[in-house]
C-alpha positions, 0 to 999 in steps of 0.5 A: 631021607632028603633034606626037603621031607625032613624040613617039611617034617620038622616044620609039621613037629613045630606047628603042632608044638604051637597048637599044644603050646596056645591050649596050655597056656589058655588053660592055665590059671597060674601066671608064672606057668602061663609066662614060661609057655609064653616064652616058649611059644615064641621061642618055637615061633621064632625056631618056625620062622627061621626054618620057613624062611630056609625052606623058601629059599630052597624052594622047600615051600611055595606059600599059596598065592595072596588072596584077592581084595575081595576075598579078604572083604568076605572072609572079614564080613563073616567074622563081623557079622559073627557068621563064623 
């Protein structure tokens, strides 16, 4: 299997674990348990961000291009003026 396609596989593993990760922690109502996800969840993010980075350098990942002023206006309307 190439390198890239098991980067971009492991990355897909870890954001799911996010996901999963941001439910249960939601859904907890002991605070011990919640504190433990926690660490977890930022452990996974921290796994994340070191793998997104060596993918951007391999050119593994291109990030999409930024978003315009304007659009960054909008999308920041609809969620005040409750639209989303």
């Amino acid at each position: 299997m190439q390198e890239k396609i098991m980067v971009a596989d492991t990355l897909n593993g870890i954001n799911d674990e996010l996901t999963r990760y941001a439910g249960m922690i939601a859904q907890s109502e002991n605070k011990e348990l919640k504190q433990t996800l926690k660490q977890f969840r930022n452990a996974c993010e921290q796994s994340q961000e070191e793998l997104y980075q060596i993918a951007r350098a391999k050119s593994y990942y291109v990030p999409a291009s930024k978003a315009t002023d304007e659009e960054v206006s909008h999308v920041r309307n609809l969620f005040t003026q409750g639209t989303l």
